[in-house]
MARTOR-781758 format. One record per residue (C-alpha): x, y, z; residue in one letter. Coordinates in steps of 0.02 Angstrom, whole numbers, padded with zeros to 5 digits, always signed. Each point is the difference from the previous one (the first is absolute). Layout:
XYZA/...
This chain:
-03857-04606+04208X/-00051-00054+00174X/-00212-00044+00050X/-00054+00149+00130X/-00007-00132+00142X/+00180-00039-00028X/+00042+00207-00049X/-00049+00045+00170X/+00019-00128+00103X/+00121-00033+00148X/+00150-00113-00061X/-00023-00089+00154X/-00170-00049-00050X/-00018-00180-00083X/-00099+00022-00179X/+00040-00182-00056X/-00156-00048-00129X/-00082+00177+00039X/+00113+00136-00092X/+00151-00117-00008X/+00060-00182-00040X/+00157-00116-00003X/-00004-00168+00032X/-00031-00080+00178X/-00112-00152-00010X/-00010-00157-00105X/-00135+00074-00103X/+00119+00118-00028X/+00132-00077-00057X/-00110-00130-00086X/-00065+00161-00122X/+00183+00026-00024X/+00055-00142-00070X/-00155-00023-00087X/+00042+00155-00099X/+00169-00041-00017X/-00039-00176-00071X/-00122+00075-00130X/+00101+00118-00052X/+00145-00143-00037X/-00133-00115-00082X/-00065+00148-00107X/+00167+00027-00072X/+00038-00181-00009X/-00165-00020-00087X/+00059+00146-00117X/+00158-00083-00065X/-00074-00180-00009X/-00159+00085-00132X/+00164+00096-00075X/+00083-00169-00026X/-00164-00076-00059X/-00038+00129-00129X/+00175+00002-00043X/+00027-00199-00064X/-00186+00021-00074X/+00056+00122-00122X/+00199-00088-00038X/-00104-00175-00005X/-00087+00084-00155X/+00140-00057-00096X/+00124+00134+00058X/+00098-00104+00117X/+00009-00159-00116X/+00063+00103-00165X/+00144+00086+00137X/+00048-00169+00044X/+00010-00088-00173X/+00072+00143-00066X/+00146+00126+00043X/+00013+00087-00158X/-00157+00080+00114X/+00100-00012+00134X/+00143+00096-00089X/-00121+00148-00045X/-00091+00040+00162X/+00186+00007+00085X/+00024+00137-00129X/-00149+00083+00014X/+00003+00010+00183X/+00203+00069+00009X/-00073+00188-00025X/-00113+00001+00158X/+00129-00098+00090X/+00135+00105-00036X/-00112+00163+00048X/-00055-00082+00164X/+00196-00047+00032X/+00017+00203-00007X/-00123+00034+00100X/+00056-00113+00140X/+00189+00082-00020X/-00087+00192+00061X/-00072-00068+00154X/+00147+00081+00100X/-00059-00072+00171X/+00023-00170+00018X/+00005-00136-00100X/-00186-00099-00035X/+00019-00170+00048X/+00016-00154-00124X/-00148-00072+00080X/-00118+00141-00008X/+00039+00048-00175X/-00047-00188-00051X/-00150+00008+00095X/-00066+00148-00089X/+00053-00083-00164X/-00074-00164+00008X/-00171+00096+00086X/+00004+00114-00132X/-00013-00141-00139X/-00122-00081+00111X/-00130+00136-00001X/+00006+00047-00187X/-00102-00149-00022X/-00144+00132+00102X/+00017+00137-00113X/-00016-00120-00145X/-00142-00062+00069X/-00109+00164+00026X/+00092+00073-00183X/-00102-00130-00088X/-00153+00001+00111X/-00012+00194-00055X/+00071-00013-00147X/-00170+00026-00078X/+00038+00215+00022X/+00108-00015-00131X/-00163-00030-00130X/-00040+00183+00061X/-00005+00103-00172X/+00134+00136-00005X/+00062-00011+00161X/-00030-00154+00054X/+00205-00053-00004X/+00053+00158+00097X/-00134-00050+00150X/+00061-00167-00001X/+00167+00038+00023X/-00026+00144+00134X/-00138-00053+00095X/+00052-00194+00013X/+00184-00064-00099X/+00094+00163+00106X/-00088-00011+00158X/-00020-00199+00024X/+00176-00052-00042X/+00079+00165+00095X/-00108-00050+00154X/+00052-00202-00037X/+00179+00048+00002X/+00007+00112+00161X/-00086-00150+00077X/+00146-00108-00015X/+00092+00130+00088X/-00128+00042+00140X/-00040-00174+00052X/+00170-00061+00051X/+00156+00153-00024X/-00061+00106+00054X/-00065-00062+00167X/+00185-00040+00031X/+00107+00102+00106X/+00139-00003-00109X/-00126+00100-00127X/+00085+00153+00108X/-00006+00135-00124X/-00100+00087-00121X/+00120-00038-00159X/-00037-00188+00043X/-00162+00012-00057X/+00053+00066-00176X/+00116-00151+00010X/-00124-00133+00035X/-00122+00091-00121X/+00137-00017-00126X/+00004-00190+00028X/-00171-00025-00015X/-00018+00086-00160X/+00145-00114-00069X/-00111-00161+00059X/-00142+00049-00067X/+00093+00059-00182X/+00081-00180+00005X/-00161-00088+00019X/-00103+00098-00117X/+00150-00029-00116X/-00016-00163+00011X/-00175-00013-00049X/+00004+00120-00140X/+00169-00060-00091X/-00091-00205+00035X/-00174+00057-00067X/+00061+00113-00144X/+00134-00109-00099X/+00029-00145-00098X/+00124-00104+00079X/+00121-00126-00109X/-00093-00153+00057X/-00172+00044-00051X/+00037+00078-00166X/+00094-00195-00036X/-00162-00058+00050X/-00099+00091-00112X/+00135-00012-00165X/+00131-00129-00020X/+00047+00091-00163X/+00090+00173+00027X/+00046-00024+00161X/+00163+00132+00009X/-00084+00140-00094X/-00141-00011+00133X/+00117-00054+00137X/+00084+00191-00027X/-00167+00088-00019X/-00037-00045+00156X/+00167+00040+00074X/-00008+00199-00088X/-00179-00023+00068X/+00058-00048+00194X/+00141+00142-00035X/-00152+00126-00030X/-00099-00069+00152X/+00163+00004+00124X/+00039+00193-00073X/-00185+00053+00033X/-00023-00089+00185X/+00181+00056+00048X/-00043+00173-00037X/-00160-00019+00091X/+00053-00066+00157X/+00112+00138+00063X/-00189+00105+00016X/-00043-00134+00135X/+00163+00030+00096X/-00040+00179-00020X/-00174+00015+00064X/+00006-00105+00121X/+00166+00087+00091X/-00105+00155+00002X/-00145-00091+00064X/+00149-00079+00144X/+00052+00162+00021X/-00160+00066+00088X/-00030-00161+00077X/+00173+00049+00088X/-00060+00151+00042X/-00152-00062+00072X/+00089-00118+00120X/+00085+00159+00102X/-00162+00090-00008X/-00117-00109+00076X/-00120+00132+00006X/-00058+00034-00156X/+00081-00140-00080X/-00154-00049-00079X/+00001+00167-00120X/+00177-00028-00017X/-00014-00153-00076X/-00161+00027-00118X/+00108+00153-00061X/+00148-00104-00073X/-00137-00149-00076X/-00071+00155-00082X/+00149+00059-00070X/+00063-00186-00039X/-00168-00057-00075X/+00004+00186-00114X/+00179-00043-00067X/-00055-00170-00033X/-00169+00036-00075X/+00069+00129-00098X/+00128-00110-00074X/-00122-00118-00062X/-00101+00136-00077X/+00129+00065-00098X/+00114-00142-00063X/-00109-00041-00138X/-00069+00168-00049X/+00175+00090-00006X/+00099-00105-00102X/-00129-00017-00141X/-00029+00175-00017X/+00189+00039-00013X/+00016-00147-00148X/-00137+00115-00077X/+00096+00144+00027X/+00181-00079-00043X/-00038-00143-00116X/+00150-00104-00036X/+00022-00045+00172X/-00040-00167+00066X/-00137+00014+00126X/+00090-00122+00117X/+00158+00124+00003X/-00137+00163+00054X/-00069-00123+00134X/+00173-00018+00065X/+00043+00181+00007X/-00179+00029+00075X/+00036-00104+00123X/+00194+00056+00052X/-00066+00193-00001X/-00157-00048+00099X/+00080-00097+00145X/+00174+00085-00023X/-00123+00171+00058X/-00070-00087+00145X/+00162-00071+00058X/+00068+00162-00003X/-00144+00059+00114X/+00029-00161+00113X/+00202+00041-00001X/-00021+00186+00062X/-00120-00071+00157X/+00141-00147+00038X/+00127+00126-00013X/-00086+00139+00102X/-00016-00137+00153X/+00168-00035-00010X/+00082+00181-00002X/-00140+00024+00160X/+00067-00173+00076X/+00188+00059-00031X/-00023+00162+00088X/-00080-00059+00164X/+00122-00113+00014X/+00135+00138-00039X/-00089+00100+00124X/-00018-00110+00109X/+00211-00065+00003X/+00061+00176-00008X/+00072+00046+00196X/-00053+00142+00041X/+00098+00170+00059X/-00005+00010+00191X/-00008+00169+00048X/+00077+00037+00186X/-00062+00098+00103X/+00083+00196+00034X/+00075+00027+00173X/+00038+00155+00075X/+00176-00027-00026X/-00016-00006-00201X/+00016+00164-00091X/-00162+00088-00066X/-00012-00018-00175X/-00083+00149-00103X/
């Protein structure tokens, strides 16, 4: 979309700072690097408040009962295999070129860095969850899907994808992928820290019993590590879908914008829907099937739940790739020259 000056003017005519602009004077390039410098300090500023938030929340205790600890240790590795295998798969369909080491860290260790955000504004509106009736379900789908979706697809946007080796649209379901598996390991960390008994402390509290309690809290950590291993695979999950479209956006510049508010939507309703329904479904099935332990119902929840989703999120990885393998087949085949009839060939009828 051009001004009318510029529409309908003579290309020979000079429109600089009338219908036009690129950079001739000092003031010029003064406003460039101006911009440019904010724009580097504004994303530097980003990560350091990341960082901040981030040793904040571990120097709550976190960090210090990691260190002393690696029976911990031992469970958050477990609970975070899941999601990293599932992120590991989704990295293998990218069927363009491979994502560099250095990117994929980046996105990681950003990824962990910005959780600390969504913690932040989870607790500052945590209130909507005193709501009667449906005060959990607004909670979840008006801030827990749509702040952490947003915080994840961050640490892609802000570094990845601004690369030029972020050259397809698979990549972003890649890098998406990666942040999801960041922000399951540090949310892992926090929960499995803040919701068990470690070895140490329970000698501190009893001298007397020490093994019986010791192995409660090991069939304890064994519940924990089965519930947050289960549950990080969703992260992987929404957030590739949320990459996806961020992919998408990248090649279509001009209405990238929709593009990109269309997979947070669909990210943020997987994820919103999830936490709705965790607690609600495998309750009423123990009413339904008593017998069975509730933790077993939450674990087949949780399988059929994601296992649908990654189904969905297959069928679009796959559909790129059959589209990716036929250009290219299209693209290698020769084709048949066809020479030209003289009037010395025979007529063909």
């Amino acid at each position: 979309m051009n001004d009318p000056v510029e529409e309908r003017a003579d290309e020979s005519r000079d429109l600089y700072d009338i219908a036009s602009w690129e950079p001739r004077t000092g003031l010029d390039r003064l406003a460039i690097n101006t911009y440019r410098g904010a724009l580097k300090a504004g994303r530097a500023s980003l990560v350091a408040l990341g960082l901040l938030v981030l040793v904040l929340i571990l120097g709550g205790g976190a960090g210090a009962l990691i260190i002393d600890n690696p029976f911990i240790l031992g469970l958050i590795g477990l609970s975070v295999i899941p999601a990293g295998l599932l992120a590991l798969y989704v990295y293998r369909t990218d069927i363009t070129t491979d994502e560099p080491a250095t990117l994929l860290a980046a996105t990681f260790v950003l990824s962990i860095l910005f959780a600390g955000f969504a913690a932040f504004v989870n607790t500052a509106l945590g209130f909507i969850q005193l709501l009667p009736l449906v005060g959990f379900v607004l909670f979840y789908f008006l801030v827990v899907g749509p702040i952490e979706e947003t915080v994840k697809l961050l640490a892609v946007r802000l570094y990845a994808f601004r690369d030029d080796r972020f050259d397809s649209v698979i990549d972003g379901a890649v890098y998406g992928a990666v942040a999801g598996l960041g922000f399951a390991t540090i949310e892992n960390v926090l929960y499995i820290t803040q919701n068990i008994e470690t070895p140490a402390m329970i000698l501190a509290q009893s001298a007397g019993g020490f093994a019986s309690q010791f192995f409660e809290t090991i069939d304890a950590g064994g519940q924990i590590t089965a519930v947050r291993g289960l549950a990080g695979p969703g992260h992987v999950i929404y957030s590739a879908f949320a990459g996806y479209y961020l992919g998408l956006a990248k090649f279509n510049p001009d209405d990238a914008g929709p593009i990109v508010v269309k997979g947070l939507l669909i990210a943020a309703f997987i994820h919103a829907t999830y936490n709705s329904l965790v607690g609600v479904v495998p309750v009423l099935v123990s009413l339904i099937v008593p017998g069975v332990p509730v933790l077993v119902l939450f674990l087949g929840f949780v399988v059929v739940y994601d296992g649908l989703f990654l189904y969905i999120l297959y069928r679009k990885l796959q559909r790129y790739r059959a589209a990716y393998k036929d250009v290219h087949v299209e693209a290698d085949s020769p084709r048949e020259l066809v020479s030209e009839r003289t009037e010395f060939d025979p007529e063909t009828r």
